[in-house]
N, C-alpha and C positions, 0 to 999 in steps of 0.2 A: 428592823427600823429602816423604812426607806430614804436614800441619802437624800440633800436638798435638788431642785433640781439645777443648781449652779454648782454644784459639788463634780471635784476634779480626782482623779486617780488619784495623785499623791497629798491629799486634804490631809493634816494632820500629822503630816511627816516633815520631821523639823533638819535641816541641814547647818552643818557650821563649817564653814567654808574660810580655810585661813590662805587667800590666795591672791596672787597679783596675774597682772598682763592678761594673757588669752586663754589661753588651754581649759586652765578649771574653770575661770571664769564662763566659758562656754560651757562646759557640763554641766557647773548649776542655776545655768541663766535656764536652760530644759526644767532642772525640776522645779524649777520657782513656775515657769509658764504653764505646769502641769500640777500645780497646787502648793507644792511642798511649802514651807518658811524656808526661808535660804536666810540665813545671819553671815553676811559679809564681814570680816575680821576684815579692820585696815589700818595700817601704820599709820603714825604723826603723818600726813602731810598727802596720805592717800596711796590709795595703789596709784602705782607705773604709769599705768595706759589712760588716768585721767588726766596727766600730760601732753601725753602726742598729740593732741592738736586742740582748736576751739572752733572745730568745724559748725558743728550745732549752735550760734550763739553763744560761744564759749566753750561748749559741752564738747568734750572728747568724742569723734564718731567710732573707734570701737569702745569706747567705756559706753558710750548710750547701747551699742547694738549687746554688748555684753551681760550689763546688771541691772537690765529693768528689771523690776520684781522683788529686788533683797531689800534685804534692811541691812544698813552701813550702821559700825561699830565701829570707833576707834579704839583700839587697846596696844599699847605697847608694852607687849608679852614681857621684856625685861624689867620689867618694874610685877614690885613681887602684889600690888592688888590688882594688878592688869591681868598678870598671868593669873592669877585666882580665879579671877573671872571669866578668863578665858579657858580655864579648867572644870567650872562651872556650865559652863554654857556646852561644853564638849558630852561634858556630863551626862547631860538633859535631852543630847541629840540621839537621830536615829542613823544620820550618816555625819562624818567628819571626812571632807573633801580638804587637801593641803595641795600644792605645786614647789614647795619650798626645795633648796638644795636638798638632796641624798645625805640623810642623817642628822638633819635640823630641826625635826623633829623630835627624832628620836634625844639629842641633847637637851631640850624644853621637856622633853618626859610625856610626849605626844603620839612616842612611837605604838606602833599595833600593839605590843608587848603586852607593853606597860599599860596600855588603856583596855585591851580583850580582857586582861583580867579583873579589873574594875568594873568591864563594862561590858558583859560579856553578846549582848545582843546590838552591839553598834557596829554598822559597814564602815569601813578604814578604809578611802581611797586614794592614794601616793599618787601625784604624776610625775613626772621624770622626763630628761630624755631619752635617756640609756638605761633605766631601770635604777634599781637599788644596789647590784653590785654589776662586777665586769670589770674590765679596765678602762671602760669611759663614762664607768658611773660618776666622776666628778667635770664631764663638761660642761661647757654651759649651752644651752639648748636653745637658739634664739630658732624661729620657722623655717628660714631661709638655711640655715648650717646644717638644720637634721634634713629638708629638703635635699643637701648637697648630699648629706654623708650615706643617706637611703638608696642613692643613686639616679634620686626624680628629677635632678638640674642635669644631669647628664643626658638624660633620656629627652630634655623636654627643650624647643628651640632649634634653628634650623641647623644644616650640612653644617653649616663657617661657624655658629656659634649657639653655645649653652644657654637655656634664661629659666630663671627661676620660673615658678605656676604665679599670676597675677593677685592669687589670694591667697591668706595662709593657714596652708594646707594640713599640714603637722600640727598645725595648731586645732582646727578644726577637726582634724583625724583622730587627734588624741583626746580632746573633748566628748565627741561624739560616743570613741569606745567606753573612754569614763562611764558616762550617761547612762549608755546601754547596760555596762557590767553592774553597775548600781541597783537600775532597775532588777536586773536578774537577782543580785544578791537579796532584795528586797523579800522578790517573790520566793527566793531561798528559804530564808529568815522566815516568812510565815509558815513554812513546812517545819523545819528546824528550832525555831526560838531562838539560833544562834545566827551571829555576825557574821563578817566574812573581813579576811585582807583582800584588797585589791591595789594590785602596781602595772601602772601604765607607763609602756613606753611611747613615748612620739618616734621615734627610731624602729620601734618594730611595729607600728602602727602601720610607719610608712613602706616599710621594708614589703608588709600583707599586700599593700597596693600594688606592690612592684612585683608579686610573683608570674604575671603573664608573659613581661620580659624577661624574669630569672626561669622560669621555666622552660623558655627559649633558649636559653641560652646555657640552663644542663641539661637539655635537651637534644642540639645540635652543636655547643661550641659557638653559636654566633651570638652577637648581638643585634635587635631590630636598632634601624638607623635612626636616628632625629628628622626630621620629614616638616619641621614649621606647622603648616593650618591644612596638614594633610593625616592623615593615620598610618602609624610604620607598621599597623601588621595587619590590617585590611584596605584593599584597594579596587574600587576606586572607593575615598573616603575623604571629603575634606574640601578645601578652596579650591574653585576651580576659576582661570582668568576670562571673563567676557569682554565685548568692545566698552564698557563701560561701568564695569567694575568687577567685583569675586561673587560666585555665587557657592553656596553648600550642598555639596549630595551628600547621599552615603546609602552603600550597595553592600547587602551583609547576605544577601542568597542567590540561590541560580535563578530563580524567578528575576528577582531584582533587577538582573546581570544583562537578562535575557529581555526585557522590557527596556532596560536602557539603551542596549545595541538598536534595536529595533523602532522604538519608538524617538527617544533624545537626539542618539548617535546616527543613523537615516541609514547602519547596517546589519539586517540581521545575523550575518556570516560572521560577521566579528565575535560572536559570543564563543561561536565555537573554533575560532582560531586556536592552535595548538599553544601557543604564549597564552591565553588567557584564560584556560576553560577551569579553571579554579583559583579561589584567593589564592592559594598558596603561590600559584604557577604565576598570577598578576600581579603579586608581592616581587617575585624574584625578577620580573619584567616592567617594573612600573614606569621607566624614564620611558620606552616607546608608547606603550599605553598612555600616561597621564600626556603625553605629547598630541597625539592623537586627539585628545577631548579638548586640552586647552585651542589647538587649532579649530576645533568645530567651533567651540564657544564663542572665538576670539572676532569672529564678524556679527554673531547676536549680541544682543542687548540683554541686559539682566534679566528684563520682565519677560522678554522672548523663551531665553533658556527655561527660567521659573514654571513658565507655563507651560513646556516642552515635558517639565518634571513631576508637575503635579497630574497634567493628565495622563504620564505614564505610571503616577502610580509610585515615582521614583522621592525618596522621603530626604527633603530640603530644610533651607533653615537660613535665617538672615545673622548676619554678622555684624549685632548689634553694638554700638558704643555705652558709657555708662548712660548717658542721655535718653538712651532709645529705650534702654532696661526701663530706665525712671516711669516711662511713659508707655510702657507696653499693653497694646491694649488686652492680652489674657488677663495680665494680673490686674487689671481697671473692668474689667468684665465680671471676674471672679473675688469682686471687694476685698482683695489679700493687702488694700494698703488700711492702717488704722494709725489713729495719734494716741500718742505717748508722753504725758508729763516727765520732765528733765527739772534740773536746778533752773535754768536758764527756757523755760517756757516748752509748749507743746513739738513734737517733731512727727515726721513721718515714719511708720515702719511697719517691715512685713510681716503678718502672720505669720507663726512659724508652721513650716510642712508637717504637723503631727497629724493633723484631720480626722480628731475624732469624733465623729458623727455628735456623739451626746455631750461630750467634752469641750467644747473649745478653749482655747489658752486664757489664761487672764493674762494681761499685758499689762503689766503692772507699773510704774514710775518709776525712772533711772531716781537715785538716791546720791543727795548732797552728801560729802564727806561726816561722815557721822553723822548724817540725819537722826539715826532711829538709837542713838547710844544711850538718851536717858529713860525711853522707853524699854527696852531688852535689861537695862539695871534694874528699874523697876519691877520689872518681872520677876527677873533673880532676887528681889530682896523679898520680894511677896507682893508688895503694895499694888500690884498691877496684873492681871492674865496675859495671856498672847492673843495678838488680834484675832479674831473671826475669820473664817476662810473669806 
């Protein structure tokens, strides 16, 4: 049978998703834009993150970037027809995505266990910060604390001081793995017939990020430096100061190296100065060097340097604000912005990076706090099907 031609990879694959804040909510915000049904579980009064703000005309701006796509269900699992129904609806799935504390679950009777053997062809996927056990399997895991504990606030920020990453990362890190391991299990599960557990940590999500500086440093004993809007373990890489403002390179080979001396820098001798003639050697020498470029820059003008860069060939980049993002013209070239229905009227938002040729996302409508609750009952009593992809 040939699929329709609006038909998405995961058409037919139902998700029940008992989650707050970011993390899960990012993993199956993906398989809702790739087809799946995503049934949003949410407590009396909403998840978390429809809180933080009413940037959207009231709308939460990451609850909108979050749960276009699901269908919201209220149920509060402690009451015993909620939790029915929420046993029900578990039932019926092909994956059940949670975020809850380590073992919260498991005490609602939600755990892999308890539901593999019931259910024996459903993906079970945990997110966590710390995992399911350890001895910080009962922290609390907010982005900014596994950021620190990962070691990415130490690494990230200049010589004088640490700063978190501007977006969050652990959050999106741990989502992202979710997503992926899902899909895998998925494509498991058609080989198999059976399920899969899946536990994510945001802690070791981040820790995967962090192995080029841990590397470094079981490696030689050192650690790379903090270096602000520059790169501590290639150089030259990063802001550099003009008479009229910062401009971006970045030099990752001896071509590069050698084209910049020669063409930007007005010295071809300099490539093969004994300080410079390799990252590594211009890493361990970077204060004379990055001195050296910000003094050439520091009498041109942005546009000057810019041009100086692009005809050598030397690959640059502007040091955009959120303003500039808004209005870039790639993504206005490449129609990556589309509207999106919310409780509170239409907004702006980005395709998401999947780009699949025959595929593309459905972008579905953020969901009113239980919008879709007497619909999804309906279903479970019979009275009703599940909507059409």
């Amino acid at each position: 049978m040939t699929p329709p031609n609006n038909a998405l990879p995961l058409d037919g694959i139902r998700v029940v998703a008992l989650e707050q804040a970011v993390v899960a909510p990012f993993s199956t915000r993906q398989l809702a834009d790739m087809g799946a049904d995503v049934i949003k579980i949410e407590r009396p009064g909403g998840d978390l993150a429809r809180h933080y703000d009413g940037a959207l005309n009231g709308v939460s701006a990451y609850f909108a970037w979050l749960n276009r796509g699901k269908r919201s269900i209220v149920l509060d699992v402690k009451s015993t027809d909620d939790y029915e129904t929420c046993a029900k609806l578990i039932a019926g799935a092909d994956v059940f995505v949670h975020n809850l504390a380590p073992g919260a679950v498991e005490r609602l009777g939600f755990g892999f266990d308890a539901l593999a053997e019931k259910h024996p062809r459903l993906i079970w996927c945990g997110i966590s910060g710390y995992g399911p056990d350890g001895p910080h399997r009962d922290r609390k895991a907010y982005d900014m604390l596994v950021q620190a504990e990962a070691g990415i606030i130490g690494m990230t920020g200049t010589e004088d001081a640490p700063a978190k990453v501007g977006v969050s990362i652990a959050d999106i890190g741990g989502g992202l793995y979710a997503y992926s391991s899902i899909l895998a299990a998925l494509i498991n599960r058609g080989k198999t017939g059976r399920g899969e557990r899946i536990d994510i940590s945001m802690f070791e999500c981040m820790t995967e990020w962090m192995m080029p500086p841990l590397n470094v440093f079981q490696g030689t004993g050192n650690t790379p430096a903090r270096a602000g809007v520059r790169h501590n373990m290639v150089v030259p890489y990063g802001a550099y100061s003009c008479a009229d403002g910062d401009v971006l390179l970045a030099v990752q080979t001896d071509r590069e190296w050698r084209r910049l001396c020669a063409n930007v820098l007005e010295s071809a001798a300099l490539a093969d100065d004994p300080r410079f003639v390799s990252n590594e050697l211009r890493v361990a020498n970077r204060v004379p060097l990055e001195s050296l470029i910000d003094a050439h820059f520091s009498v041109r003008t942005r546009d000057e340097v810019i041009t100086l860069l692009e005809s050598a060939d030397i690959p640059t980049g502007a040091m955009n604000d959120v303003a500039s993002v808004a209005a870039h013209p790639q993504l206005t070239a490449r129609d990556r912005w589309v509207h999106v229905d919310s409780p509170a009227g239409e907004f702006s938002a980005l395709l998401p990076p999947h780009n699949l040729q025959s595929s593309p996302p459905r972008m579905g409508s953020v969901p009113a706090l239980g919008e879709h609750t007497a619909e999804i009952l309906a279903e479970l009593s019979g009275d009703a099907t599940r909507p059409a992809p």
